[in-house]
GUKEPA-382117 format. One record per residue (C-alpha): z, x, y; residue in one letter. Coordinates in nm, 4 decimals. Each point is the difference from the previous one (the first is absolute). Layout:
N
+----------+----------+----------+------+
|       c3 |       c1 |       c2 | type |
+----------+----------+----------+------+
|        Z |        X |        Y |    a |
...
+----------+----------+----------+------+
***
This chain:
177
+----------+----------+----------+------+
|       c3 |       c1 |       c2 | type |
+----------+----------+----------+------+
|   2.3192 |   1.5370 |  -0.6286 |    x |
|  -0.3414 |   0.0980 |  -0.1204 |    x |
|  -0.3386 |  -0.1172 |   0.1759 |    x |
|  -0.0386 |  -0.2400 |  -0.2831 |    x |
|   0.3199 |  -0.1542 |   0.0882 |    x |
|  -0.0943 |  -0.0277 |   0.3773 |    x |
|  -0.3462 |  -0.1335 |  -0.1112 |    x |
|   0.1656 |  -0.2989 |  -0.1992 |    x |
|   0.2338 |  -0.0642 |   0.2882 |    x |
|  -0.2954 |  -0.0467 |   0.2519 |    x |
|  -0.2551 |  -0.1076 |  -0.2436 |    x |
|  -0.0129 |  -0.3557 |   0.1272 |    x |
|  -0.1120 |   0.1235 |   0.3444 |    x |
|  -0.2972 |   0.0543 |  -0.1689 |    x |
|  -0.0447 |  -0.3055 |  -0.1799 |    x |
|   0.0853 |  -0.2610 |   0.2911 |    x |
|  -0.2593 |   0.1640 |   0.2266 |    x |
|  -0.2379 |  -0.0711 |  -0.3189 |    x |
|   0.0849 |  -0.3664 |   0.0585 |    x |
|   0.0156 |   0.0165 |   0.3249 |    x |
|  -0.3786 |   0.1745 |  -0.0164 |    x |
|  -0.1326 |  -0.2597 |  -0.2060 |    x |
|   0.1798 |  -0.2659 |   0.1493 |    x |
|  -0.1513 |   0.0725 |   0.3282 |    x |
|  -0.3675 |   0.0720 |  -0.1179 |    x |
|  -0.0075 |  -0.3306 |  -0.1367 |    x |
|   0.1628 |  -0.2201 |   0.3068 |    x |
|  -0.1215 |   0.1957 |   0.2753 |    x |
|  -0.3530 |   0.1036 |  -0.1587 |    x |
|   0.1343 |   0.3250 |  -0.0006 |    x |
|  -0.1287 |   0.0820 |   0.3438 |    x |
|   0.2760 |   0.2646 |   0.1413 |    x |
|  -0.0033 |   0.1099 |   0.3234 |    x |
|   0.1882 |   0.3428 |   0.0008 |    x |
|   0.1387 |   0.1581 |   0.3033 |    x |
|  -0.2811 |   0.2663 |   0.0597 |    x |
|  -0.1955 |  -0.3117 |   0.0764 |    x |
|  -0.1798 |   0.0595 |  -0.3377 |    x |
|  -0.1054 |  -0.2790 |  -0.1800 |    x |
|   0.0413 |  -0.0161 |  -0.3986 |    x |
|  -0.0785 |  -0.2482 |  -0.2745 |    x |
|   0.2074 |   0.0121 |  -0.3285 |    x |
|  -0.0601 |  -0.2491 |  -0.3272 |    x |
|   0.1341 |   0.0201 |  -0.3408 |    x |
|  -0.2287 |  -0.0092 |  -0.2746 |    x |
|  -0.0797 |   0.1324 |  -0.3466 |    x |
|   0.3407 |   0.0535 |  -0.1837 |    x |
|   0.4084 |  -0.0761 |   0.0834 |    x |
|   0.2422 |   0.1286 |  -0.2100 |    x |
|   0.3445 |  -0.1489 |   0.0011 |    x |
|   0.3407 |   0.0660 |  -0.1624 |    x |
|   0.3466 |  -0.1444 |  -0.0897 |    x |
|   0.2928 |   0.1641 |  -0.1637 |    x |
|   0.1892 |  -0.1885 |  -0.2588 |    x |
|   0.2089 |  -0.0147 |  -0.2578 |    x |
|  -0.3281 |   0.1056 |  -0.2537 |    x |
|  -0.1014 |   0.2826 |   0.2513 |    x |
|  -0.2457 |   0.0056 |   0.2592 |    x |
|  -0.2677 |  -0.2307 |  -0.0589 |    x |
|  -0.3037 |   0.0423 |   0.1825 |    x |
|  -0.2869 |  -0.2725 |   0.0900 |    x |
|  -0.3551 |   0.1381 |   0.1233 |    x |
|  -0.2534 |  -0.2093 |   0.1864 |    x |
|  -0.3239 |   0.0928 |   0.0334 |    x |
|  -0.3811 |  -0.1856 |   0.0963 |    x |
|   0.0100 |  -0.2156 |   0.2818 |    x |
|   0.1867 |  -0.2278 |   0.1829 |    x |
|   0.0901 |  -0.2104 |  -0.3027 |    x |
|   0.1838 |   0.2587 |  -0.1474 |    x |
|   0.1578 |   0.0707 |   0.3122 |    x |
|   0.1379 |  -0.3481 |   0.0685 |    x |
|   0.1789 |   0.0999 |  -0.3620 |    x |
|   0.1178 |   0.3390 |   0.1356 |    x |
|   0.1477 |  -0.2527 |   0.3435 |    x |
|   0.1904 |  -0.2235 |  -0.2835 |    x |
|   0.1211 |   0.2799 |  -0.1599 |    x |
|   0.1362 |   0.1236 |   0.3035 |    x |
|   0.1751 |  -0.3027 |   0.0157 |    x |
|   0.2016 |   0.0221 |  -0.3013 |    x |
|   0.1236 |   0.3234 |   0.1119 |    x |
|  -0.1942 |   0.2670 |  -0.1207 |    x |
|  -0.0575 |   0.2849 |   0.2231 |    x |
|  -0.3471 |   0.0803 |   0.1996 |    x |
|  -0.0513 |   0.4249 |  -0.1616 |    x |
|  -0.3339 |   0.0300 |   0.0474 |    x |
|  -0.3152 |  -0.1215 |   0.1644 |    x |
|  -0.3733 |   0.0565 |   0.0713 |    x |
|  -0.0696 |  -0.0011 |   0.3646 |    x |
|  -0.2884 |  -0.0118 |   0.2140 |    x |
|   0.0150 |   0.1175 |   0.3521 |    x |
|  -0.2743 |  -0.0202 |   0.2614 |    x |
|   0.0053 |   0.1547 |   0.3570 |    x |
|  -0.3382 |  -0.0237 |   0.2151 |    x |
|  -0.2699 |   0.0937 |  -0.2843 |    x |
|   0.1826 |   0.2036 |  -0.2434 |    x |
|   0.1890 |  -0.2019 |  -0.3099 |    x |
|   0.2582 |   0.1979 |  -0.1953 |    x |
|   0.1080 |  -0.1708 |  -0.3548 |    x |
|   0.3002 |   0.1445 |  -0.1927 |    x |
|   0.2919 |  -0.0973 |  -0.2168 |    x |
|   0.3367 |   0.0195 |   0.1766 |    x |
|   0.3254 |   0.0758 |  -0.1857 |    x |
|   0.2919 |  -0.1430 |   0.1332 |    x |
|   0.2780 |   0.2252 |  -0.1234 |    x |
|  -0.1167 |   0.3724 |   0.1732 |    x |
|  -0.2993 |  -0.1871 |   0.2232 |    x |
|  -0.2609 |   0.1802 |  -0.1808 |    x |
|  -0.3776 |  -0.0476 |   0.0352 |    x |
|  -0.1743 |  -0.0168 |  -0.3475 |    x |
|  -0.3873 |  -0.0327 |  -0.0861 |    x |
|  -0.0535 |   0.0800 |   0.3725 |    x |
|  -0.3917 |  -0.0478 |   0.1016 |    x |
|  -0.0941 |   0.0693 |   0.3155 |    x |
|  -0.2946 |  -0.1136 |   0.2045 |    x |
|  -0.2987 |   0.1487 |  -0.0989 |    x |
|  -0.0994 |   0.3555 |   0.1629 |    x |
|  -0.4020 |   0.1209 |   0.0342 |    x |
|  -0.0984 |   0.3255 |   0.0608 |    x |
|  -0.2711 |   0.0777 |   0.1625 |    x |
|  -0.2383 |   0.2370 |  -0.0579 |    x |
|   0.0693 |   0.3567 |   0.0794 |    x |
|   0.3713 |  -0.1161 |   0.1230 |    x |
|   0.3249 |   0.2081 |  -0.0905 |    x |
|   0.0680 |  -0.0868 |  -0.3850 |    x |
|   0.3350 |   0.0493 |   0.1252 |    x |
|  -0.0507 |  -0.2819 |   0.2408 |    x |
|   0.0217 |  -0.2479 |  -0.2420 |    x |
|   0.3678 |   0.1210 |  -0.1395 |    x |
|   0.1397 |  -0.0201 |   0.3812 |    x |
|  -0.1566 |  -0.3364 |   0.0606 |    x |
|   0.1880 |  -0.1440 |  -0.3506 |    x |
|   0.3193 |   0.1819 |   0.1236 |    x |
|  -0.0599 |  -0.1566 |   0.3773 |    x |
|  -0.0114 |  -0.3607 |  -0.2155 |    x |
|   0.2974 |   0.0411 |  -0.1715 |    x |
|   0.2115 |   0.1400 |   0.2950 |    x |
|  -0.1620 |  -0.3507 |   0.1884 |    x |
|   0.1310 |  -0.2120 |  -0.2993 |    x |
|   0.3235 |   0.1406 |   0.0068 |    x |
|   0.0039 |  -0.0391 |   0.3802 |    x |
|  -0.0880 |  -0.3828 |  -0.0301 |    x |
|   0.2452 |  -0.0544 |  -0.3174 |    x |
|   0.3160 |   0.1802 |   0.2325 |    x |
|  -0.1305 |  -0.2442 |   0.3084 |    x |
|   0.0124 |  -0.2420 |  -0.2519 |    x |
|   0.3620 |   0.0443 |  -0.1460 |    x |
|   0.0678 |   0.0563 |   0.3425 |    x |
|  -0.0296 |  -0.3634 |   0.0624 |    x |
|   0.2122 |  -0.0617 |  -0.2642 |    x |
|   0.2580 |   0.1743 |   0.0951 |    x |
|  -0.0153 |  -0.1338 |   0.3234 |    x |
|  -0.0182 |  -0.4118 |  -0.0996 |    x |
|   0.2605 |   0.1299 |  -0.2686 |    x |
|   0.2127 |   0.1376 |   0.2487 |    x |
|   0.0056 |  -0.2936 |   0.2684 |    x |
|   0.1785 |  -0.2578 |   0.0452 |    x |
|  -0.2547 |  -0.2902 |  -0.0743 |    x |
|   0.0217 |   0.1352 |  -0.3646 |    x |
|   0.2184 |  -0.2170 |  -0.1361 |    x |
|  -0.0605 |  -0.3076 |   0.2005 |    x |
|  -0.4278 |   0.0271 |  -0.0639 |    x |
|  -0.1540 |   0.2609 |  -0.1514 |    x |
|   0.2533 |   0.0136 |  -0.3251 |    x |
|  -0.0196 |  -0.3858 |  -0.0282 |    x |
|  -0.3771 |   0.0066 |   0.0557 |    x |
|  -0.0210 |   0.2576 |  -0.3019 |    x |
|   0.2139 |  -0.2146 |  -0.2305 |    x |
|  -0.1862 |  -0.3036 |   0.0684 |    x |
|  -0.3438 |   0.2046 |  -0.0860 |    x |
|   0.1547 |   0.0733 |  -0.3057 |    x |
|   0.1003 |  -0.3431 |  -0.1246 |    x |
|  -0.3327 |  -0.1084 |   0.0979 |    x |
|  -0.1436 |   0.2320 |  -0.1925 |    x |
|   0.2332 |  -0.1493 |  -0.3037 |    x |
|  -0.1266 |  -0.3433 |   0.0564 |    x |
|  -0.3449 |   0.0770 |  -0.0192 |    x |
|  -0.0120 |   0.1701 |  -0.3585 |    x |
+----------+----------+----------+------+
***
């Protein structure tokens, strides 16, 4: 079995902690309280890309602009087509991070960072090791974050709240179009 193989096998890992993501940033103002005690803030926004395999191929709808569009990209996800790709914002205490996230390997795309300064007469190299220091904090939050996935996927409430609470979200989101 190649990694490709194991990839498509797990690939909808991935995609239901997409859902699950935007799902929660939207019904619990995407306020998550990780277990560090950190406090993050995640929102969707910008662009959502979507796909369904069929018997024409894979067919692929992209959302993008505001929430308009994204109450399209919720419909869509209704009809069955698969959450691949979305642009997240993340904020923890004063720093924002925004970047696309891919569902399939959990990639960070179009990453930007909060801005750095330097001062005058500080380290030029400074400014590399503070950008490294803010994306080894994003990925800390984002692991805290699937984390709590994990963790609400894993328990026993799953089924009985948190799955139906996710399916209702998304036929809302198909009666609102």
């Amino acid at each position: 079995m190649s990694i490709i193989d194991d990839v498509r096998e797990s690939e909808s890992l991935g995609r239901d902690f997409l859902v699950w993501l935007w799902f929660r940033s939207e019904t619990m103002a995407g306020s998550f309280q990780l277990q560090d005690g950190e406090e993050a803030e995640v929102w969707f926004e910008g662009k959502v890309t979507l796909q369904s395999e069929g018997d024409r191929g894979v067919e692929t709808v992209v959302c993008t602009g505001e929430n308009a569009r994204i109450r399209e990209a919720r419909f869509a996800l209704g009809e069955g087509k698969k959450l691949t790709r979305a642009r997240i914002h993340l904020r923890a205490g004063d720093n924002e991070w925004a970047f696309d996230l891919d569902s399939t390997w959990m990639n960070f795309h179009s990453l930007k960072t909060p801005r750095v300064f330097r001062e005058k007469g500080e380290d030029p190299d400074a400014l590399f090791y503070e950008r490294v220091f803010l994306v080894e904090k994003l990925l800390s939050l984002m692991e805290g974050i699937f984390a709590e996935y994990v963790e609400a996927r894993l328990s026993p409430t799953w089924d009985t709240e948190e799955l139906p609470a996710l399916l209702d979200w998304i036929h809302e989101g198909m009666r609102k179009r």
